[in-house]
C-alpha positions in Angstrom: 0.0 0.0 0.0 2.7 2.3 1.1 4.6 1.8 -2.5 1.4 2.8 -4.6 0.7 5.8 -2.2 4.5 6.8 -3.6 3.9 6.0 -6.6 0.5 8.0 -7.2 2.3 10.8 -5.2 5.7 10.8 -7.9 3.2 10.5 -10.7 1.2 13.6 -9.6 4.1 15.7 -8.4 5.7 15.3 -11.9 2.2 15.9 -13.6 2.0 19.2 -11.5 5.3 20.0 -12.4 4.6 20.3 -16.5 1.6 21.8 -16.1 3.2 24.2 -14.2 5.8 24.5 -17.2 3.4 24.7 -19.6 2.3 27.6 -21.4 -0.7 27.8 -24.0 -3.1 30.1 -25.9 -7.3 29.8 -25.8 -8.1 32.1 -28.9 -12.4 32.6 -28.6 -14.6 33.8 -31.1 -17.8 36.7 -29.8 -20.9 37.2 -31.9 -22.1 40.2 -29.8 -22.1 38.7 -26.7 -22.2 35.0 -27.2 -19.4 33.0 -27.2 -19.2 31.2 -30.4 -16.4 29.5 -30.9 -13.0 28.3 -28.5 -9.9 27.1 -29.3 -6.8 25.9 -27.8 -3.4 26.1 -29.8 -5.3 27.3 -32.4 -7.7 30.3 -34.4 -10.8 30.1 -33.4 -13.5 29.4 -36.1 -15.4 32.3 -36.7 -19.6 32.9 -37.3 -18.9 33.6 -40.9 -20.9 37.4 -39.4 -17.9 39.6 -40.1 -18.2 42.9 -42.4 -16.8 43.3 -45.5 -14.4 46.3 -45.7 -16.6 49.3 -48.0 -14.3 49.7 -51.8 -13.3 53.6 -52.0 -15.9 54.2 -54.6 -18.7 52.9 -52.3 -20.1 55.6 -49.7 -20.2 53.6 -46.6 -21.3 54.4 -43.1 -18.8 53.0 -40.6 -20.5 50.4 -38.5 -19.4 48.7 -35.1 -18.3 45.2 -36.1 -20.8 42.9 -34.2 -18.2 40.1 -34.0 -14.9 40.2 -31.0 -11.8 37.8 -30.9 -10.3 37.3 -27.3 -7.0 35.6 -27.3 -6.3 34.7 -23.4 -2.2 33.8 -23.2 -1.6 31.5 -20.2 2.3 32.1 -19.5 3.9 28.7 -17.7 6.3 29.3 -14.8 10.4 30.0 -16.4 12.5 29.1 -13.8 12.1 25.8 -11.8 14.5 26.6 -8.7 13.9 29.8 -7.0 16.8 32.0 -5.7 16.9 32.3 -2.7 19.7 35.4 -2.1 16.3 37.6 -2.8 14.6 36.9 0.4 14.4 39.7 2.9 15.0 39.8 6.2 11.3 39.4 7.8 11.2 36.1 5.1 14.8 34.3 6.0 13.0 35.0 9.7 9.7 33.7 9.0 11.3 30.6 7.5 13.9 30.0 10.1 11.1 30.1 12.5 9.5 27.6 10.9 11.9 25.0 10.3 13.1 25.0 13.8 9.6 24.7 15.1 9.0 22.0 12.2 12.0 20.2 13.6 10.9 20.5 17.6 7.9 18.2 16.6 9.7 15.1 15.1 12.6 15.1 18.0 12.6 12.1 20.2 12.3 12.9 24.2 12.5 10.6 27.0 9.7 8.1 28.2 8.3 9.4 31.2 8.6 8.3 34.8 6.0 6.1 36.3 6.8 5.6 40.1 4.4 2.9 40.5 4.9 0.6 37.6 6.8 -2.2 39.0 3.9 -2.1 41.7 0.6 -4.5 41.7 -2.5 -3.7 42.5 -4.4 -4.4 45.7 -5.9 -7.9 45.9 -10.2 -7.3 45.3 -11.8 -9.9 48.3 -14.7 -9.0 47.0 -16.7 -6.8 44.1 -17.3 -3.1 46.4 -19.8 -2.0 43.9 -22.3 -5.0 44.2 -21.4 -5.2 48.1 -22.4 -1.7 48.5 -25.4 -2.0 45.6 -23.9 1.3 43.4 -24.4 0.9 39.5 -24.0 3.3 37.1 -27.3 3.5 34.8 
């Protein structure tokens, strides 16, 4: 049990490590305010709603185009290893703090002393609580 619970936990860390890495682009497609179309790596298909551009011998009120492109760019995470010569004080004291009070939990103390162990109890001659009629309801 304890080697698939590593296992599982390797697989995910590395999973969460390229996702982390990764970077991609969602392009989406807006006719007026309904999203028509999404894409991932990709152009987004449009509507087939877009205006024409007016020729010069045309007269030609300009118009508000009805259809929007988004593009949303997810940017993945450069550097793997931090640096950690840019901390500042109230940080290097925040995480000294916390390691040494991370470390006080896992050290091993002493067993305590128990005076009466090597002691037995008190022979019973006979059961008090049914002598003296006392039972808890």
């Amino acid at each position: 049990m304890k080697e698939v619970f590593a296992k599982i936990f390797a697989s995910t860390l590395a999973v969460l490590v390229l996702f982390s890495t990764l970077s991609f682009t969602v392009d989406q497609h807006f006719c007026g305010n309904f999203l028509v179309d999404s894409a991932v790596f990709t152009k987004a298909k449009t509507c087939g709603m877009e205006m024409n551009s007016a020729t010069s011998t045309e007269a030609s009120v300009t118009k508000e185009p009805c259809c929007t492109n988004k593009k949303v760019e997810v940017k993945g995470q450069d550097e793997l290893k931090q640096n950690f010569n840019n901390l500042d004080f109230q940080q290097q004291l925040f995480i000294t703090g916390f390691v040494y009070s991370y470390l006080q939990v896992f050290e091993v103390s002493e067993p305590d002393f128990i005076p009466f162990k090597d002691y037995s109890p008190p022979k019973l001659v006979c059961d008090i609580q049914l002598q003296d009629q006392v039972f808890l309801i």
